[in-house]
C-alpha positions as CSV (number, residue, x, y, z in Angstrom):
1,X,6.7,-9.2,2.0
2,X,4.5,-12.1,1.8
3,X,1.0,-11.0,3.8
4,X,2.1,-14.7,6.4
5,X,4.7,-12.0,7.4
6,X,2.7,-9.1,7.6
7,X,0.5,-11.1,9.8
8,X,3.0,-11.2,12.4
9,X,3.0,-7.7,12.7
10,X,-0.8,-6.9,12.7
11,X,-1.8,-10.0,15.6
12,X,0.7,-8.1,17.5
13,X,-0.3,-4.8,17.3
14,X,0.8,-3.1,20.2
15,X,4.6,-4.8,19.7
16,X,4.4,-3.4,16.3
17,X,3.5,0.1,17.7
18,X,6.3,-0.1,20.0
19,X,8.8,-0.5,17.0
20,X,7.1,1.6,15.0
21,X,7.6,4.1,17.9
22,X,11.6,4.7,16.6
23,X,10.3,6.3,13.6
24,X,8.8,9.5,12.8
25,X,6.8,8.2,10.3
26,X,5.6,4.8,8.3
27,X,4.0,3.2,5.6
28,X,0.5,1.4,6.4
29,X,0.6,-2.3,5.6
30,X,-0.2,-3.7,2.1
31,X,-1.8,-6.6,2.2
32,X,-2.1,-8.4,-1.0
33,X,-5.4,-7.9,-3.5
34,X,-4.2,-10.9,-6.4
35,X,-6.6,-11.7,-9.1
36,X,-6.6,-15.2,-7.4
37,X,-8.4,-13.7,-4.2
38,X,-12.5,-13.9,-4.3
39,X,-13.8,-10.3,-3.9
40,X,-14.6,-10.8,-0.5
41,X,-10.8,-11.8,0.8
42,X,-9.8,-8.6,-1.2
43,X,-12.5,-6.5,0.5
44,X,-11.1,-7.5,3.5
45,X,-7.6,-7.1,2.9
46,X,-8.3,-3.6,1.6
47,X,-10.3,-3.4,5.2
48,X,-7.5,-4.5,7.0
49,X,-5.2,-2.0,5.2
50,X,-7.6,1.1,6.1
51,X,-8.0,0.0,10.0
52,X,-4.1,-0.6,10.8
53,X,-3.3,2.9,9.3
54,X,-6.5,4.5,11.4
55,X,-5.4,2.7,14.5
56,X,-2.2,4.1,14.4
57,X,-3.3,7.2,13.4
58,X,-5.5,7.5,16.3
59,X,-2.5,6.7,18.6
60,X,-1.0,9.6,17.3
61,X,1.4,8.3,15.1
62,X,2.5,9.9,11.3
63,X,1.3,6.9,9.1
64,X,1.4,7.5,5.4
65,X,-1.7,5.4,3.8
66,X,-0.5,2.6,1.5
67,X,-3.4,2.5,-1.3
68,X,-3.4,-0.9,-3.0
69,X,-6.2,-1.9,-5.3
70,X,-7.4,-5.0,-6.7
71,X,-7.8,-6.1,-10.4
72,X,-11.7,-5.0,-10.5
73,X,-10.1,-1.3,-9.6
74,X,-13.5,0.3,-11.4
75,X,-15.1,-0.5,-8.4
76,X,-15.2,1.7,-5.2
77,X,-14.3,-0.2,-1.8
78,X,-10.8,0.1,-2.1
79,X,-11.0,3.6,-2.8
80,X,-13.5,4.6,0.4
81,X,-12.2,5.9,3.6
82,X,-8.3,7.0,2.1
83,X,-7.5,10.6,2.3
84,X,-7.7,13.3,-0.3
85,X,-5.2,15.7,-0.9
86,X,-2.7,13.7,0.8
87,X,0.9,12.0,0.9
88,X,0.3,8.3,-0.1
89,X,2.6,5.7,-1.1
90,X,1.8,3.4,-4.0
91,X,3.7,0.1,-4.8
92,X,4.1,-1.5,-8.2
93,X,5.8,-4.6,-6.8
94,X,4.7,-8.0,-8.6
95,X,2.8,-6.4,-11.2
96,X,5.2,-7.1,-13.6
97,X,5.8,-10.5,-12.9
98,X,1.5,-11.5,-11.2
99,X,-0.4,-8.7,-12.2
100,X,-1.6,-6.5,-15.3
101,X,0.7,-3.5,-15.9
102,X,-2.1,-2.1,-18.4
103,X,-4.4,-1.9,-15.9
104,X,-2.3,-1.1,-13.1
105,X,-1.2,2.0,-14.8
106,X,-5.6,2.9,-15.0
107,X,-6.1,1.6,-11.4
108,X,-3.4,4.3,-10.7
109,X,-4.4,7.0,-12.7
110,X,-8.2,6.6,-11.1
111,X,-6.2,6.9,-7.7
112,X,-5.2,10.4,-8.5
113,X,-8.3,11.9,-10.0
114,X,-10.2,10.6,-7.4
115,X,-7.7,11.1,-4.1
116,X,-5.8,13.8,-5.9
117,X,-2.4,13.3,-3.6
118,X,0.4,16.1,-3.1
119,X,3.0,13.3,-3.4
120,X,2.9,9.6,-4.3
121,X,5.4,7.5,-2.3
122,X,6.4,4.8,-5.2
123,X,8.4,1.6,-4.1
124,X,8.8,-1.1,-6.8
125,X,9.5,-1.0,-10.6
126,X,8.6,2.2,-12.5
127,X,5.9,1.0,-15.2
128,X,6.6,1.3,-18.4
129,X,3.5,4.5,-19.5
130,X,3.6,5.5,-15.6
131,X,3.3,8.9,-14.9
132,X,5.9,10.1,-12.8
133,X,4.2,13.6,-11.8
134,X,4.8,14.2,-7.6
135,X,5.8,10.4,-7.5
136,X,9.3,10.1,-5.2
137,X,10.3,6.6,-5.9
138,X,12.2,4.4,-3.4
139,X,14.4,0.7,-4.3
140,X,12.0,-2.0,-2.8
141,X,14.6,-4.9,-1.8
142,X,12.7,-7.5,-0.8
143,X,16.1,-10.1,-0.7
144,X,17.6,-7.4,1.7
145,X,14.3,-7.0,4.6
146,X,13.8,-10.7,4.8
147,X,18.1,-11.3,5.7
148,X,17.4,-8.7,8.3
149,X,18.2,-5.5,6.3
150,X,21.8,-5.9,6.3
């Protein structure tokens, strides 16, 4: 889902909780880090991801933290503030196609050495070289969830 969509959701937020409120549990946004993005528009987005999963969170709802990173993945600020020892859901869509699967596949092996999760949440293309280890991957159909999930 482009992150126009997404912003729908998010300058809506207590609309969005409401139909969130039919589910037992959700993914936290994704908004996009692209190598076209300046480090600052990435920091935010990877902000932005942090604080809608906190607010729901806080609201008491089950929220499972969506950990996107950005090409520069060596670096730490997508990484702070996401649980250890936790469910987490990873997505691989558009790397094939906008992003580097080479270093996609390190960005995710630094996400579980340094947030060591009990089960990875995969939506989107399994990566050639990926390791599969406590990953339970779902079909990510983006044609289907923008005509309405028919």
């Amino acid at each position: 889902m482009e992150d126009s969509r997404i912003m729908q959701y998010w300058n809506k937020p207590f609309e969005t909780e409401t139909l969130l409120s039919n589910f037992k549990v959700s993914i936290g946004m994704d908004f996009s880090m692209t190598n076209e993005m300046t480090r600052p528009q990435k920091m935010y987005a990877s902000f932005l991801n942090k604080l809608w999963v906190a607010w729901l969170q806080s609201r008491g709802y089950n929220v499972i933290p969506n950990v996107s990173f950005p090409d520069e993945w060596e670096e730490d600020y997508w990484l702070e503030g996401w649980p250890k020892h936790s469910i987490i859901a990873i997505s691989s869509v558009g790397v094939t196609h906008h992003g580097n699967p080479e270093e996609w596949l390190k960005a995710v092996k630094r996400v579980r050495e340094e947030l060591q999760p009990i089960c990875i949440l995969r939506y989107g293309p399994l990566i050639p070289g990926e390791d599969t280890e406590n990953c339970i991957y779902f079909a990510n159909d983006n044609n289907r969830s923008a005509n309405g999930w028919q």
